[in-house]
gemmi code that builds the backbone of each chain (N, CA, C; Angstrom):
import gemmi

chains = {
    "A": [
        ("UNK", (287.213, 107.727, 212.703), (285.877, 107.665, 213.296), (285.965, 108.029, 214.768)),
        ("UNK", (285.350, 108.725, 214.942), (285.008, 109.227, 216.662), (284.378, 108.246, 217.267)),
        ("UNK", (284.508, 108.263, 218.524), (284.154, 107.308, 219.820), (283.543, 107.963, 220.650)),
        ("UNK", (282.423, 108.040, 220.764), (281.701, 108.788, 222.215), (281.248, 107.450, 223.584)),
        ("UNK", (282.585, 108.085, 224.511), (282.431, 106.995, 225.624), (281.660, 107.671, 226.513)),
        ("UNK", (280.127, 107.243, 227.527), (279.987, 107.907, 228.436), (280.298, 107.043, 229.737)),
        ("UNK", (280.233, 107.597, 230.712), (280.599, 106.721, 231.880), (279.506, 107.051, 233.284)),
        ("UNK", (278.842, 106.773, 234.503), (278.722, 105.154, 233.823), (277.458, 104.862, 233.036)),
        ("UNK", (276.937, 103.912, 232.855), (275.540, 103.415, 232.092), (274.769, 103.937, 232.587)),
        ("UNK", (274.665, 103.173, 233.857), (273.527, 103.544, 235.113), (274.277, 103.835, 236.247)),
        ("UNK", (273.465, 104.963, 236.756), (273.245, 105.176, 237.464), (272.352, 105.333, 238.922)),
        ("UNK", (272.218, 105.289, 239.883), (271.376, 105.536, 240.820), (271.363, 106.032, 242.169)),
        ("UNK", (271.376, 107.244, 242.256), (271.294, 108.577, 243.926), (270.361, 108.566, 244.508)),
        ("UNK", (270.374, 109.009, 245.703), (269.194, 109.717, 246.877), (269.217, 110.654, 246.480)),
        ("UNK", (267.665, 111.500, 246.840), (267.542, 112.508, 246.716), (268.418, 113.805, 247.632)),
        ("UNK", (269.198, 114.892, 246.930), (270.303, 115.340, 247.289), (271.887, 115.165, 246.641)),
        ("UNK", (271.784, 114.052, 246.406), (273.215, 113.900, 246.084), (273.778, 114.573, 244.907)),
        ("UNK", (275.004, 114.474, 244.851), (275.659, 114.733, 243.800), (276.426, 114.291, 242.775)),
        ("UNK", (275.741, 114.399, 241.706), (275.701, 113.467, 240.518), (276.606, 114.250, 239.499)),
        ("UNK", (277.834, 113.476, 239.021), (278.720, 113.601, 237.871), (278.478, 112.583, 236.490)),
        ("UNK", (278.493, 112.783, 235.282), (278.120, 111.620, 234.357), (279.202, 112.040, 233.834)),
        ("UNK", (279.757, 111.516, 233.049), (281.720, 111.752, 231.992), (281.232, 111.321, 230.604)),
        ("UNK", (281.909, 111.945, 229.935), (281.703, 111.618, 228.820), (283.427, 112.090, 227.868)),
        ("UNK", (283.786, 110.972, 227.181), (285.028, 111.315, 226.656), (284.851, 111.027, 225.141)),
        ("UNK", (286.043, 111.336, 224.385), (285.269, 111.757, 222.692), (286.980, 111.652, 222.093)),
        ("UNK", (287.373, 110.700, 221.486), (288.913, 110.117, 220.413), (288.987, 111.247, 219.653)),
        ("UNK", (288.185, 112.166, 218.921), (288.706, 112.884, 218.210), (288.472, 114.158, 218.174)),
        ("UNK", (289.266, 115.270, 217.859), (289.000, 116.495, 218.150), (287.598, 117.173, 217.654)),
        ("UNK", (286.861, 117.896, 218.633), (285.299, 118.131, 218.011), (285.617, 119.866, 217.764)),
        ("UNK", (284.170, 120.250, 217.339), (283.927, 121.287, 217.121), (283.121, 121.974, 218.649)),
        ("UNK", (282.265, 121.280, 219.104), (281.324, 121.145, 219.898), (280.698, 120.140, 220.724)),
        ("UNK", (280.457, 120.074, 221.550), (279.508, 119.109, 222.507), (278.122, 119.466, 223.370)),
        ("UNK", (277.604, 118.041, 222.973), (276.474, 118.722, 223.389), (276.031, 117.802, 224.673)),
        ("UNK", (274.846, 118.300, 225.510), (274.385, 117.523, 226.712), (272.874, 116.925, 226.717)),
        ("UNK", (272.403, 116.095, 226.297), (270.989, 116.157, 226.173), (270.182, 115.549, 227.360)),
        ("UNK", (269.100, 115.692, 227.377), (268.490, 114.845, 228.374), (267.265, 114.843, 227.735)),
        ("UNK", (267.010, 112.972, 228.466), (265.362, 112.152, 227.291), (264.699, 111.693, 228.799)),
        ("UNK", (263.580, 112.284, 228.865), (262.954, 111.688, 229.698), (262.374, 110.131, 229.121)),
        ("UNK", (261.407, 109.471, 230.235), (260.543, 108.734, 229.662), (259.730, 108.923, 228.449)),
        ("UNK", (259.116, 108.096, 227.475), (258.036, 108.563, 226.499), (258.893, 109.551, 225.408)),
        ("UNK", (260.594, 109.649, 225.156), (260.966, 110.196, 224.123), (261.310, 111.318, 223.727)),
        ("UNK", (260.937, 112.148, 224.832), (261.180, 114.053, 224.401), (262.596, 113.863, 224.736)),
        ("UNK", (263.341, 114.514, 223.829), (265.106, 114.999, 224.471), (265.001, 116.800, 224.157)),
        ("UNK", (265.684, 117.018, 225.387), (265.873, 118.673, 225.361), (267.426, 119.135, 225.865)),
        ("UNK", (267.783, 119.928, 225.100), (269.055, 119.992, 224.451), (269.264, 121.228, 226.110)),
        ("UNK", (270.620, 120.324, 226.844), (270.677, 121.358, 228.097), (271.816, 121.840, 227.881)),
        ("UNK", (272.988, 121.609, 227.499), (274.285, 122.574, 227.140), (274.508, 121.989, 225.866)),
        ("UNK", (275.548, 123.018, 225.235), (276.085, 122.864, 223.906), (277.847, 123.881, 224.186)),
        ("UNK", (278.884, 123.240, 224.402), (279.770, 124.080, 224.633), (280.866, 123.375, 223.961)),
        ("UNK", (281.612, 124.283, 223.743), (283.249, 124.067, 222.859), (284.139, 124.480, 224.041)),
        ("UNK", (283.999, 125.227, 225.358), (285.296, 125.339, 225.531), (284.504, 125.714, 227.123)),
        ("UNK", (285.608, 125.536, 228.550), (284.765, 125.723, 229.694), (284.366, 125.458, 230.257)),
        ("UNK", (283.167, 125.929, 231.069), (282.126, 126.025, 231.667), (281.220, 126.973, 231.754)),
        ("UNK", (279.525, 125.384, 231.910), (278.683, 126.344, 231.769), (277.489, 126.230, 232.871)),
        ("UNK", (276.653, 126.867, 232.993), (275.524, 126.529, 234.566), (274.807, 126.806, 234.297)),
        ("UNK", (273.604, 126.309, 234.417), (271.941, 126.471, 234.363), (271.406, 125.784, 235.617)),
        ("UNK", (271.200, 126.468, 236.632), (270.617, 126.010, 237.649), (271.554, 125.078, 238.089)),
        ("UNK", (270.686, 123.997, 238.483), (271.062, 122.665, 239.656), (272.076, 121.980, 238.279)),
        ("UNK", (271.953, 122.588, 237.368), (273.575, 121.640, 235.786), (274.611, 122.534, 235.958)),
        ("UNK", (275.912, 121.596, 235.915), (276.868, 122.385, 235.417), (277.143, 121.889, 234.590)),
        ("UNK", (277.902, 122.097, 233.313), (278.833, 120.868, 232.213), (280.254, 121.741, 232.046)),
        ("UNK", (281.421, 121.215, 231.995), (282.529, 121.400, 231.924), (283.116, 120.911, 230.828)),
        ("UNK", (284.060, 121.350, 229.979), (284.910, 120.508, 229.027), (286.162, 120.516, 228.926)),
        ("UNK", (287.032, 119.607, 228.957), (288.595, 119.987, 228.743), (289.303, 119.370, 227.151)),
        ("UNK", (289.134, 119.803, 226.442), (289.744, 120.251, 225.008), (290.745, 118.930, 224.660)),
        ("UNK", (291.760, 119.566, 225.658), (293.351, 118.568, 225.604), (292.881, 117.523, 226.239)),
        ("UNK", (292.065, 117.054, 227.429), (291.923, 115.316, 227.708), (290.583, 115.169, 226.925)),
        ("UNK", (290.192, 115.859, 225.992), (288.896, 115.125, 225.349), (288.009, 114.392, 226.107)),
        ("UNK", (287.614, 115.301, 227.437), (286.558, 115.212, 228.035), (285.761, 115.768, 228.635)),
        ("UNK", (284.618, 115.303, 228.930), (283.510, 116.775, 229.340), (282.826, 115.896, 230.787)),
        ("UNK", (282.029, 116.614, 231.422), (281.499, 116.306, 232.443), (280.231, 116.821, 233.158)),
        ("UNK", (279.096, 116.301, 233.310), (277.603, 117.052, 233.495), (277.766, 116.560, 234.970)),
        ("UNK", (277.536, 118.098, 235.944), (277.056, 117.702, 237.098), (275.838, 118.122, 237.406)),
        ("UNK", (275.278, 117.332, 238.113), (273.939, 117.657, 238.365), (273.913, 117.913, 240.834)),
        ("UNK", (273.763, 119.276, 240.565), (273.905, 119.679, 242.066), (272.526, 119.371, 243.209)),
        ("UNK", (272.490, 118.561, 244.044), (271.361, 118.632, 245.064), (270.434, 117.978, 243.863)),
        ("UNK", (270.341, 116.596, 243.679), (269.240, 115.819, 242.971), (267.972, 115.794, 243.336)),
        ("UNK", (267.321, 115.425, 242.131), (265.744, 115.439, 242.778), (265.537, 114.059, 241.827)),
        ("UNK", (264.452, 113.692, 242.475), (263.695, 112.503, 241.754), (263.517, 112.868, 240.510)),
        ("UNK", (263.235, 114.024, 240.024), (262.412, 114.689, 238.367), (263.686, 114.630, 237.704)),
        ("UNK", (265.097, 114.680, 238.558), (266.031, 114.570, 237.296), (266.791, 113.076, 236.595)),
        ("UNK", (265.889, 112.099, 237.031), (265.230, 110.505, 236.210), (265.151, 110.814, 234.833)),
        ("UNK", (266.272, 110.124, 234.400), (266.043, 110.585, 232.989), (267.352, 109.972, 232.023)),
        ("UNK", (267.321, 109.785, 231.095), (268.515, 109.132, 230.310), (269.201, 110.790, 229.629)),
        ("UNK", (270.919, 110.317, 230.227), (271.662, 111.895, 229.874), (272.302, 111.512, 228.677)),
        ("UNK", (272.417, 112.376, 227.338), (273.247, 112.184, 226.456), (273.878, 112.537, 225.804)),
        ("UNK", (275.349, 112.410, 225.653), (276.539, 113.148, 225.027), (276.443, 113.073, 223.572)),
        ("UNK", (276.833, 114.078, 223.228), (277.173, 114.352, 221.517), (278.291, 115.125, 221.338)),
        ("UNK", (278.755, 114.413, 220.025), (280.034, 115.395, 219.898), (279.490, 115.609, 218.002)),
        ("UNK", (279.906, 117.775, 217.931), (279.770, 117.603, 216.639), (281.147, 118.450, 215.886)),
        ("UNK", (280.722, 118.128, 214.619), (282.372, 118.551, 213.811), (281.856, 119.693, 213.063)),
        ("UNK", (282.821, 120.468, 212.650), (282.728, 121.768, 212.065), (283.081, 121.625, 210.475)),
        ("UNK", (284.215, 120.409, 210.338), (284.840, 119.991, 209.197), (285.094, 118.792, 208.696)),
        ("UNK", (286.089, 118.755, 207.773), (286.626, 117.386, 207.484), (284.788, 116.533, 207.223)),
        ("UNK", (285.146, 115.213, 206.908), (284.346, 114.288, 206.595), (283.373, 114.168, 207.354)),
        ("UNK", (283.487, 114.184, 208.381), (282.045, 114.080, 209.346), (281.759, 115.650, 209.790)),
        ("UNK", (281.704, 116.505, 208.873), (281.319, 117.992, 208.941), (279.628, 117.713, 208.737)),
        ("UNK", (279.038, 118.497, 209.748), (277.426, 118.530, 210.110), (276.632, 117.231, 210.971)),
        ("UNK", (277.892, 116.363, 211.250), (277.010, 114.944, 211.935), (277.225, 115.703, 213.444)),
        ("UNK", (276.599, 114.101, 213.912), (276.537, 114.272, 215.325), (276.899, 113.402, 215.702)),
        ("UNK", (277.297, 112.880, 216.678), (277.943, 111.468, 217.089), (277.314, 110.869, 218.510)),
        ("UNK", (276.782, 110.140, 219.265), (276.430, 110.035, 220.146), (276.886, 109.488, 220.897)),
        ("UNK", (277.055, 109.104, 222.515), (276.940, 108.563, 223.692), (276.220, 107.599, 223.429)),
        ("UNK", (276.349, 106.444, 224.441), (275.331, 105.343, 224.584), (274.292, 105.979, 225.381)),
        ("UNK", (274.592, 106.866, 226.262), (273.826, 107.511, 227.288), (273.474, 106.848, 228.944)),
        ("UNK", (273.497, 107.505, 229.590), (273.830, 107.257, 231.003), (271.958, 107.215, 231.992)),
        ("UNK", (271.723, 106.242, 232.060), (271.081, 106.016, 232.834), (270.563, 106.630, 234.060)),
        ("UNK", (269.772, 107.522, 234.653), (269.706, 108.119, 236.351), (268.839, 108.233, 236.373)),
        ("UNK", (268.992, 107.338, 237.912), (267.294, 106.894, 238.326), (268.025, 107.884, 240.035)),
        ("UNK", (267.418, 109.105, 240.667), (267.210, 109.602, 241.784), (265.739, 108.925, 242.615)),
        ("UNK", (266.170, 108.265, 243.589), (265.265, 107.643, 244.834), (265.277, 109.054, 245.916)),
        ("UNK", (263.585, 109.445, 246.014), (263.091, 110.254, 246.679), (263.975, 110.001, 248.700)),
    ],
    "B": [
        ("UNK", (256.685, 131.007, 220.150), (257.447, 129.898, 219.251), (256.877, 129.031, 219.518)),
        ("UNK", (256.152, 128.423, 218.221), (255.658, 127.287, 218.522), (256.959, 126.108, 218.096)),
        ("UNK", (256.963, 124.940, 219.113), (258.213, 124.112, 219.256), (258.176, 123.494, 217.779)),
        ("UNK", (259.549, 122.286, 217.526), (259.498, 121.258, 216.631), (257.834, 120.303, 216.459)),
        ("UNK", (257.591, 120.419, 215.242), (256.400, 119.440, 215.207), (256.698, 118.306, 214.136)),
        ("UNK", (256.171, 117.337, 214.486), (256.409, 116.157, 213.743), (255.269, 115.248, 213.390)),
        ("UNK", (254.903, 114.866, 212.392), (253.648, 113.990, 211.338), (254.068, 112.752, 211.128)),
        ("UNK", (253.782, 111.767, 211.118), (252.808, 111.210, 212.502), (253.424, 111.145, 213.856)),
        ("UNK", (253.126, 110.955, 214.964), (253.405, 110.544, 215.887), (253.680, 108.949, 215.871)),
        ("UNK", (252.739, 108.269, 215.554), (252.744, 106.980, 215.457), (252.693, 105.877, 214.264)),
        ("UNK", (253.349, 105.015, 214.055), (252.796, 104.558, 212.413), (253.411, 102.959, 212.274)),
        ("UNK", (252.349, 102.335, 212.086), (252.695, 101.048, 211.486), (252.765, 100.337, 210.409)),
        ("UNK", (253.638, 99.713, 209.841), (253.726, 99.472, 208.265), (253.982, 98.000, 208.359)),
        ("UNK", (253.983, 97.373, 207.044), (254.485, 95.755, 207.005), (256.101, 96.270, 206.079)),
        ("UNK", (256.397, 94.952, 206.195), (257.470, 94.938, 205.457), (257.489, 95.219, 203.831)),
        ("UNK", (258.545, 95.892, 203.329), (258.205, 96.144, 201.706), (257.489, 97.712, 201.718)),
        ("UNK", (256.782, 98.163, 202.715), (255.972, 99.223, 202.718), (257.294, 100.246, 202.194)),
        ("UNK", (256.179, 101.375, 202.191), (257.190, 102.422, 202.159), (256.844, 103.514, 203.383)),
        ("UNK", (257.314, 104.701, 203.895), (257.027, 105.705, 204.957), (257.492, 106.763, 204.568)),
        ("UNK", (256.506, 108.398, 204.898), (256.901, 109.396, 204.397), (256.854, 110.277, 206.018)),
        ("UNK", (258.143, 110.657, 206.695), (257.857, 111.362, 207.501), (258.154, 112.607, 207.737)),
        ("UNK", (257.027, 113.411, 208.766), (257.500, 114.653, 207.920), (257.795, 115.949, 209.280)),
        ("UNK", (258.583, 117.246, 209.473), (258.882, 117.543, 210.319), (258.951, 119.351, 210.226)),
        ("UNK", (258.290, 119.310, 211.213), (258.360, 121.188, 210.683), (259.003, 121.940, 211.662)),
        ("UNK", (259.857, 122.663, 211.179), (261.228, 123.093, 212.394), (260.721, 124.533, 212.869)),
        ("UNK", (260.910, 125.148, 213.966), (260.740, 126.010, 214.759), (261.436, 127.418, 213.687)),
        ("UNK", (260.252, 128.104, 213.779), (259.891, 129.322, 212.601), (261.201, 130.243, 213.018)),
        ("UNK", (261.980, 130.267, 211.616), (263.566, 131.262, 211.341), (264.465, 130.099, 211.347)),
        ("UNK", (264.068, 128.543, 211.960), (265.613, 127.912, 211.799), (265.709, 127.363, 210.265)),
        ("UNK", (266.917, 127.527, 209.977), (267.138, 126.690, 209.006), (267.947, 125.268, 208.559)),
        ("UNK", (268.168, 124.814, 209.812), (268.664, 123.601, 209.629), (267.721, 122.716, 210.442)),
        ("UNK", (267.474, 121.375, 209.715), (267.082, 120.186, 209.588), (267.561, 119.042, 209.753)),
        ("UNK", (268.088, 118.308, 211.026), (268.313, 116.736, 211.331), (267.674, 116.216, 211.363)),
        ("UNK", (267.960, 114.476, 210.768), (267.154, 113.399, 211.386), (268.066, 112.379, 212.179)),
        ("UNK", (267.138, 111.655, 212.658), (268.114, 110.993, 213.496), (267.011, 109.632, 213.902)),
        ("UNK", (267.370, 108.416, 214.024), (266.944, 107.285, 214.416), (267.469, 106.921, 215.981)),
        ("UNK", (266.449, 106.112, 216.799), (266.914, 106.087, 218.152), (266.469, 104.421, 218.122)),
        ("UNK", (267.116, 103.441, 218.364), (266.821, 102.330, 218.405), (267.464, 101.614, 220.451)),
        ("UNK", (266.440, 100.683, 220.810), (267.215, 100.257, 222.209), (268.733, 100.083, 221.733)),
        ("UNK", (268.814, 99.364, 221.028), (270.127, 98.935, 220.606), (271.443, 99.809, 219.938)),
        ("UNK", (271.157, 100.358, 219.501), (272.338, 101.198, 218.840), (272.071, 102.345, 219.087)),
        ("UNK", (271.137, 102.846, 220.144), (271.260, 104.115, 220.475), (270.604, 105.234, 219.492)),
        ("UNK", (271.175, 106.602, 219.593), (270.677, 107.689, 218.390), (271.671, 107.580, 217.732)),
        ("UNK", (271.209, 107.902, 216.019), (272.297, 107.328, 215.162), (271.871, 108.832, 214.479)),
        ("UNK", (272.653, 109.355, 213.629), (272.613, 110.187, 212.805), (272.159, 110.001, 211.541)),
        ("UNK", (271.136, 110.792, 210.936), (271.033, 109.887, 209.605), (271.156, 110.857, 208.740)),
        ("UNK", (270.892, 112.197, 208.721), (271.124, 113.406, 207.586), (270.203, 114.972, 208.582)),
        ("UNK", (271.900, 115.617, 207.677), (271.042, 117.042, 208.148), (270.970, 118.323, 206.395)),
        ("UNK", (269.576, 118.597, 206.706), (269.348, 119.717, 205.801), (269.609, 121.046, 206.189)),
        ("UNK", (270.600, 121.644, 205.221), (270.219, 123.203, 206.015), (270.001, 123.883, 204.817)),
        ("UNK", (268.908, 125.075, 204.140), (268.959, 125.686, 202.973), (268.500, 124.886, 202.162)),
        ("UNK", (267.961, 123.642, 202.251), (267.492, 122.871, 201.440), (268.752, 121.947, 200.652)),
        ("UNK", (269.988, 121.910, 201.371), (270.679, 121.275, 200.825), (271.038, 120.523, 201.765)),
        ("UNK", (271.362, 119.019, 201.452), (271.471, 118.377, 202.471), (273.687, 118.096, 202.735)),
        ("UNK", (273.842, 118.150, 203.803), (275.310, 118.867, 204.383), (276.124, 117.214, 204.327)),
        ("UNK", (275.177, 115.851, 204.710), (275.931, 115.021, 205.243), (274.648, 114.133, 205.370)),
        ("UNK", (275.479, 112.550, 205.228), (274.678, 111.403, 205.649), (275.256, 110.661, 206.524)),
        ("UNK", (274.350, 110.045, 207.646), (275.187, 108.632, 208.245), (274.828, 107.501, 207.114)),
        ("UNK", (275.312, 106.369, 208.283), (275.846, 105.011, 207.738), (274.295, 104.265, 207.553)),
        ("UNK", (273.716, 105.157, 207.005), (272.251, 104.327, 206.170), (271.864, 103.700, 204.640)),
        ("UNK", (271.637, 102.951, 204.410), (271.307, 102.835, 203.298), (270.245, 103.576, 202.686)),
        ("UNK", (270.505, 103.580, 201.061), (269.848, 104.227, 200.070), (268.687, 104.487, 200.778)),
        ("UNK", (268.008, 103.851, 200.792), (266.384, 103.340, 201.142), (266.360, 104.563, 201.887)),
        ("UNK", (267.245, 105.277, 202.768), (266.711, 106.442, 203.598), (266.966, 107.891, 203.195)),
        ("UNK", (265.933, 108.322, 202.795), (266.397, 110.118, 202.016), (265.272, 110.925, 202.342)),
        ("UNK", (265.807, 111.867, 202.225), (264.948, 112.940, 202.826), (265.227, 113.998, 201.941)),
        ("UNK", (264.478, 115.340, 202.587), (264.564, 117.216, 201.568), (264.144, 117.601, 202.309)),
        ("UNK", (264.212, 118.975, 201.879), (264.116, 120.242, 203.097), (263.511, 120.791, 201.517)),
        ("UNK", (262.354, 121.650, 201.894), (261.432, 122.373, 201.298), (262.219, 123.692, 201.170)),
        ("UNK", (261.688, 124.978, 200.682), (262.159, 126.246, 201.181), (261.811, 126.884, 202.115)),
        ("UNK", (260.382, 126.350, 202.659), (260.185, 126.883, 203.957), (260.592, 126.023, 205.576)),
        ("UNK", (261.547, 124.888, 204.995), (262.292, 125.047, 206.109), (261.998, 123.245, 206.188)),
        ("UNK", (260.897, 123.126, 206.080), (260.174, 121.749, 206.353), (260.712, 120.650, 205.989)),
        ("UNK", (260.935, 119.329, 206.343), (261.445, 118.483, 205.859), (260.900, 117.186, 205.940)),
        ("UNK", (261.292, 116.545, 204.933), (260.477, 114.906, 205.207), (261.605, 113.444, 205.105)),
        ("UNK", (261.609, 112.715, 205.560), (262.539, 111.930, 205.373), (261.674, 110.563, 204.731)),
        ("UNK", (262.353, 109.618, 203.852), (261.061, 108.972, 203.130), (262.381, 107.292, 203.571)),
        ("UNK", (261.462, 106.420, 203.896), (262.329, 105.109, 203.942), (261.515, 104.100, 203.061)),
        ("UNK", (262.038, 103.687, 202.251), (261.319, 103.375, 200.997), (261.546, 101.138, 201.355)),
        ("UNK", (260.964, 100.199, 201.201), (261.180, 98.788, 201.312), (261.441, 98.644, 202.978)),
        ("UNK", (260.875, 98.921, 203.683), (261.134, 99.190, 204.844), (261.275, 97.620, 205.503)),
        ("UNK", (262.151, 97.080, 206.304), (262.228, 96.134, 206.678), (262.284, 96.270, 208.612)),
        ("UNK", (262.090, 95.104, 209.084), (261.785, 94.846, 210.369), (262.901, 95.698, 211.036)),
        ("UNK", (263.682, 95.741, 210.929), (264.843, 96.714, 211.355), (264.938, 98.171, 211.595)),
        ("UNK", (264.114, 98.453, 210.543), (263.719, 99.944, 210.378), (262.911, 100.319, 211.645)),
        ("UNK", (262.232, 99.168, 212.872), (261.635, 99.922, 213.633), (262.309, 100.789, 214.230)),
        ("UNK", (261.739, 101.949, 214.931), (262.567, 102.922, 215.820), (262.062, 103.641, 215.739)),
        ("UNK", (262.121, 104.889, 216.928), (261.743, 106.448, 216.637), (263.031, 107.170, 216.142)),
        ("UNK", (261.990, 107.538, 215.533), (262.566, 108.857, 214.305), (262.601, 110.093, 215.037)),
        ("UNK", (263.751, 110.981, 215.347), (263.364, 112.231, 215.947), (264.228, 113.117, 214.866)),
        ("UNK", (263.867, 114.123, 214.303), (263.815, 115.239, 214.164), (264.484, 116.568, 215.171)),
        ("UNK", (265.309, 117.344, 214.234), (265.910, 118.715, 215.741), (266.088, 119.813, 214.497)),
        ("UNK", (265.768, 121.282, 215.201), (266.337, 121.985, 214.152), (266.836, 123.234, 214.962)),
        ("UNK", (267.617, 123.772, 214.353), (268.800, 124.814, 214.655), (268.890, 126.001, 213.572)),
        ("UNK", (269.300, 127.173, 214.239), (269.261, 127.921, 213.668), (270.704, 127.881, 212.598)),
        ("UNK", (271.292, 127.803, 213.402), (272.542, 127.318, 212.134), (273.085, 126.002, 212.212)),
        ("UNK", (274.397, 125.386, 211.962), (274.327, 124.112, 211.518), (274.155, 123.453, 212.825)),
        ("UNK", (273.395, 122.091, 212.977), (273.347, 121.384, 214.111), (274.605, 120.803, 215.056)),
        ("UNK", (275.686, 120.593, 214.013), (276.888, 120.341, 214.950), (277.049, 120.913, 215.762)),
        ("UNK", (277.353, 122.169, 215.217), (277.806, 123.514, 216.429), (276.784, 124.437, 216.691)),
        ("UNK", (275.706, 124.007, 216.949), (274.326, 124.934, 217.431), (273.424, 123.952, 218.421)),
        ("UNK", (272.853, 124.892, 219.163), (271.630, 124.222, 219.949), (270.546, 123.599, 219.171)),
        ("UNK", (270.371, 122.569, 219.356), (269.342, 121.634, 218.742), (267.884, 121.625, 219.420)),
        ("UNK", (266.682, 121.771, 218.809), (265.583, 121.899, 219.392), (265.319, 120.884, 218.875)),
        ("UNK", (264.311, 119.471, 219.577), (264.041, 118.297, 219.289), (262.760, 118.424, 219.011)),
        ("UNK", (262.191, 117.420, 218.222), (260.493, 117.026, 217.959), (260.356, 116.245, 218.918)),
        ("UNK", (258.990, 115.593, 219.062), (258.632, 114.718, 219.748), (259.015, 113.132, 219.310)),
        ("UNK", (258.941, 112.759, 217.905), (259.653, 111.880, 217.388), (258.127, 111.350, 216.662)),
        ("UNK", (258.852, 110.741, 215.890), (257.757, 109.564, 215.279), (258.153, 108.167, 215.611)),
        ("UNK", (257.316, 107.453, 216.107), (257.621, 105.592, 216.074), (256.839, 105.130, 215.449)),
        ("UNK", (258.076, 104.241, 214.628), (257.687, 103.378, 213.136), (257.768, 102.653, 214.175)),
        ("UNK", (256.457, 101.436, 213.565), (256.777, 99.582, 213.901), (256.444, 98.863, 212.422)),
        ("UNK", (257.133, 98.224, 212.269), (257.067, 97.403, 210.887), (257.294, 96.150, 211.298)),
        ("UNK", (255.771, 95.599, 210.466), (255.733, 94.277, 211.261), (255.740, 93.435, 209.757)),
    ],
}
model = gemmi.Model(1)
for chain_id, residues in chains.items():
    chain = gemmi.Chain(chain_id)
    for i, (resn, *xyz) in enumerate(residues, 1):
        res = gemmi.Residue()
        res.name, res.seqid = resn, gemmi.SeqId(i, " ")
        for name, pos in zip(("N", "CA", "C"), xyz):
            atom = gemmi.Atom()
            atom.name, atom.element = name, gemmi.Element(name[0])
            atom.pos, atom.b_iso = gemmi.Position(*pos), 0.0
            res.add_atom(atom)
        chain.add_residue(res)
    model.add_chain(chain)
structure = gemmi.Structure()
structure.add_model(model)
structure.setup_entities()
């Protein structure tokens, strides 16, 4: 059974700062994913990567394979990026082929 | 593209009830997750359809099953529904399998079962 650890719970920045969330995963994946849930329930799927790095604007997410861990930075914060972040790890094979596994998910509250 | 849509938004049942929910995935994908989000245990996995066949279940009981239509659509049905069962229900669909693909989310449905 896989373990999706994220680190930390909560969080909380000024506006500007620079925000890292971790997320580590016991067993070898196929994929990982990055989500983010605002208030009221919408989650929108911001990276999905197996190997790297990747950037969309003010996100980066990184993954390293061999320490089975990944990492979302978020560059120059804003208040709008308040929001619960959440890790997934998914499998290609074996027994848990097509699940998803989740993070508890990380808490970030940015103060204007 | 019109996004993930999801039937009902909102829904309250008693205990013993049953619930039919239902989810229509973003036009060409063919895969179908569901997934439960509770304060407590977080998002849990509960089954994904792709092709109308379903690939995998989480750690749910019977009581929770679902299908994927041929046009893509899917419903997940929780049948004796007990106080536990509250939670939003969200829905994601992908063009190929959800593990290793970008997931487009619904808005979710929230059951309360009182």
């Amino acid at each position: 059974k896989n373990e999706v650890e994220q680190s930390p719970q909560n969080l909380t920045a000024q506006e500007g700062e620079f925000i890292t969330i971790n997320c580590s995963y016991s067993v070898g994946i196929s994929a990982l994913h990055w989500l983010q849930q605002h208030p009221g329930g919408g989650i929108v799927s911001l990276f999905m990567l197996s190997s790297g790095k990747k950037k969309h604007g003010r996100l980066i997410a990184t993954i390293n394979i061999q320490e089975k861990h990944s990492s979302l930075h978020i560059t120059a914060s804003h208040p709008r990026d308040s929001a619960v972040y959440i890790c997934a790890v998914g499998y290609a094979g074996g027994t848990s082929y097509g699940k998803l596994t989740f993070g508890q998910g990380t808490i970030l509250t940015v103060h204007p | 593209k019109a996004g993930v849509t999801q039937t009902p938004r909102y829904l309250i049942k008693t205990r013993g009830q049953q619930v039919t929910l239902s989810c229509s995935p973003i036009s060409g994908h063919r895969s179908v997750s569901w997934y439960q989000q509770t304060p407590g245990q977080g998002l849990q996995f509960l089954f994904e359809y792709f092709s109308e066949t379903q690939r995998n279940k989480g750690n749910f009981p019977g009581r929770f099953s679902g299908r994927q239509f041929s046009n893509s659509r899917s419903e997940m049905n929780v049948s004796t529904l007990e106080l536990g069962d509250s939670a939003l229900y969200l829905c994601a669909s992908s063009l190929g399998y959800s593990s290793t693909d970008t997931q487009y989310f619904g808005p979710g449905t929230r059951l309360t079962v009182l």
